[in-house]
C-alpha positions in Angstrom: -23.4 58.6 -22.7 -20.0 58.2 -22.8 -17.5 60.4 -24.5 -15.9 59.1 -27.9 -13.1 61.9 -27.4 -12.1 59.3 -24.5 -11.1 56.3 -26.9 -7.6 56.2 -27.9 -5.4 53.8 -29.9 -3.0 51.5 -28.4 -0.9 50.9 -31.4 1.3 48.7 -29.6 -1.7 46.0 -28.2 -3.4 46.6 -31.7 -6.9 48.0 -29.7 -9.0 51.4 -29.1 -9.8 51.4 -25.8 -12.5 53.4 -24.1 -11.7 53.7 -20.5 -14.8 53.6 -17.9 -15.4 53.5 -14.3 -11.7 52.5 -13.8 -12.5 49.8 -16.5 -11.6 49.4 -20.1 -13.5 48.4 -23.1 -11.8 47.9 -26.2 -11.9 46.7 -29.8 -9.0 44.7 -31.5 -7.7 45.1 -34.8 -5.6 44.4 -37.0 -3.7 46.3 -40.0 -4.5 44.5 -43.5 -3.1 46.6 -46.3 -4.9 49.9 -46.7 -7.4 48.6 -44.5 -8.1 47.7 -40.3 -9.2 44.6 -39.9 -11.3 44.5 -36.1 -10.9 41.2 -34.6 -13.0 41.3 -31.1 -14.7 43.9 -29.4 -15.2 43.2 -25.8 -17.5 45.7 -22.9 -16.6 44.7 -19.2 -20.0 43.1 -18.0 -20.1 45.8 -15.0 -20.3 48.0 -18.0 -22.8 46.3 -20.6 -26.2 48.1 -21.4 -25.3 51.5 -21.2 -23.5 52.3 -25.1 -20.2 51.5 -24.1 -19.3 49.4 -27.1 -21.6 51.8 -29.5 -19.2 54.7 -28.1 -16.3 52.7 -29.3 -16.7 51.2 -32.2 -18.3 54.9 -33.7 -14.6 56.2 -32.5 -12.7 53.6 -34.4 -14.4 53.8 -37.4 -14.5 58.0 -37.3 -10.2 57.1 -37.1 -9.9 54.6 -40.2 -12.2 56.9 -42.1 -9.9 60.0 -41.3 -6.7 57.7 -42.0 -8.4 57.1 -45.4 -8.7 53.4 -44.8 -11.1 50.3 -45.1 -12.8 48.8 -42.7 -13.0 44.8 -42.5 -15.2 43.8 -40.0 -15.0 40.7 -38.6 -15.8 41.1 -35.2 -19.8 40.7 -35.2 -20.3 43.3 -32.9 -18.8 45.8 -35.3 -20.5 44.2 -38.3 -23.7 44.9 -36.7 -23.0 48.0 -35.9 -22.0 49.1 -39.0 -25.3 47.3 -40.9 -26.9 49.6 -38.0 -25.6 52.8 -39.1 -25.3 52.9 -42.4 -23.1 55.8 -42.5 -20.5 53.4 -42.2 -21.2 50.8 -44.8 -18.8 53.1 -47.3 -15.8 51.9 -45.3 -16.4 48.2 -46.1 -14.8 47.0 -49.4 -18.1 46.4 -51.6 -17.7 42.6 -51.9 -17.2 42.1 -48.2 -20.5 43.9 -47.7 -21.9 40.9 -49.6 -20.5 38.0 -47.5 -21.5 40.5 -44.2 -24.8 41.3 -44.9 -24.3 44.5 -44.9 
C-alpha cells in the first residue's frame, strides 16, 4: 500500500497529489468558507486497482479535519469513500449528508 505521508498539498493548482511510479494521482479542491470543497479525483490508469485513490482521499480528509474544516464532497469518488468509512461522515455539513447519501 501506498504511503499517505507521501500526499502533499499543491496550494497553488488547488490538489493533493500522491506521487507513484513517476506518476501522480491527485484530488481537486476547492476552498468554500470554512470548508474544502473536492472537485475531481483522478488515479493514472497504469495505477488503478491497487488503493491509490483510497491512499489519497484518506490523506486529504486526515488534513481538513486537522485544519478544523468541512468537507463538501462533490467528487463521487470521495463521496463514496467517505459513505465507505464512516469515520469521515463527521466532516460533511449534516444537510449535505442528506442530498449525498451519506
Amino acid at each position: 500500500m501506498t504511503d499517505p505521508a507521501n500526499v502533499t498539498n499543491n496550494v497553488e493548482r488547488h490538489q493533493y497529489e500522491l506521487p507513484v511510479d513517476g506518476q501522480i494521482a491527485f484530488a481537486e479542491y476547492r476552498e468554500v468558507g470554512d470548508a474544502i470543497m473536492f472537485t475531481h479525483t483522478e488515479v493514472p490508469q497504469a495505477l488503478e486497482g491497487r488503493g491509490i485513490g483510497s491512499t489519497l482521499v484518506r490523506a486529504a480528509l486526515d488534513d481538513v479535519r486537522a485544519q478544523g474544516k468541512k468537507a463538501i464532497p462533490m467528487c463521487p469518488f470521495v463521496a463514496a469513500y467517505i459513505r465507505d468509512h464512516r469515520e469521515y461522515v463527521d466532516l460533511v455539513h449534516p444537510i449535505q449528508r442528506g442530498v449525498l447519501g451519506i
